[in-house]
N, C-alpha and C positions, 0 to 999 in steps of 0.2 A: 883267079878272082877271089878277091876277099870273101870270107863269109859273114852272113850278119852279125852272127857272135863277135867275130873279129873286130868289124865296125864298130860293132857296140861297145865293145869293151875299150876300146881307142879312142873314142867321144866323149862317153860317158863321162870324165874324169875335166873334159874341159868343159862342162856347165856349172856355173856359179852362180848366185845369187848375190845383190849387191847388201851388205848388211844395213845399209840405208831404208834399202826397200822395205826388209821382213821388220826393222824397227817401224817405219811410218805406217805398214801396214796391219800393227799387233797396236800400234797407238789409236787405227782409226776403227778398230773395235772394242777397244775399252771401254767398258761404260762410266768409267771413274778415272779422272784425268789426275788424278793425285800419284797413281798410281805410276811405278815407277818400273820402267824392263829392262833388267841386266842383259849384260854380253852375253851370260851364259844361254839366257831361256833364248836372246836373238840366235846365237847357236846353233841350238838344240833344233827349235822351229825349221832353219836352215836348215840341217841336216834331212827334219822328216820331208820338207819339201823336195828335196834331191832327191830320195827313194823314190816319192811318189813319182815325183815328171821321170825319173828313169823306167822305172815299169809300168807307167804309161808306152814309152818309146817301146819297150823289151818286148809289151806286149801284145801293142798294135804293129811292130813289124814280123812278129810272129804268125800275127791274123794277117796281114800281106803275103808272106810268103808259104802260107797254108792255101790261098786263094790263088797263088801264080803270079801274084804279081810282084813289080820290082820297085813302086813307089808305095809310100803307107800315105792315105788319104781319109778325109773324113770318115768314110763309112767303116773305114778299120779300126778309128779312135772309137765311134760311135758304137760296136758291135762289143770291145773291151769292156768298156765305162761301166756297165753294172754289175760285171764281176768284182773289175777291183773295187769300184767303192764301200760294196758289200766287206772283199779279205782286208781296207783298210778301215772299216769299222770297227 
């Protein structure tokens, strides 16, 4: 049986983000619609977004398999969420 690490490292690589998304989504915070977003900062944004939802995953299935269990459910997401937001400040 696979191990989580293994899982995770075989997934991880097929989540994508659509560069449509992170553009309309960087447009509908602007406050200044003049303002213009290269491919790079869409990029860039995309990139930190992948770390984050991956060690989300990393480390809410971590906190499932410290608890015994084999599916990660809200209260695993819910027990992470103030660590990381904290080491991504």
């Amino acid at each position: 049986m696979d191990s989580y690490e293994d899982i995770f490292e075989r997934k991880k690589s097929a989540v994508k983000f659509k560069e449509g998304l992170i553009h309309e989504l960087m447009k509908m915070y602007t406050t200044n619609h003049k303002t213009k977003i290269g491919n790079e900062a869409v990029t860039a944004v995309n990139e930190i977004m992948l770390k984050f939802l991956n060690e989300v995953v990393w480390r809410a299935m971590n906190q499932a398999h410290n608890e015994g269990l084999n599916n990660v459910n809200l209260d695993n997401i819910e027990k992470i969420l103030p660590q990381l937001l904290l080491d991504f400040a």
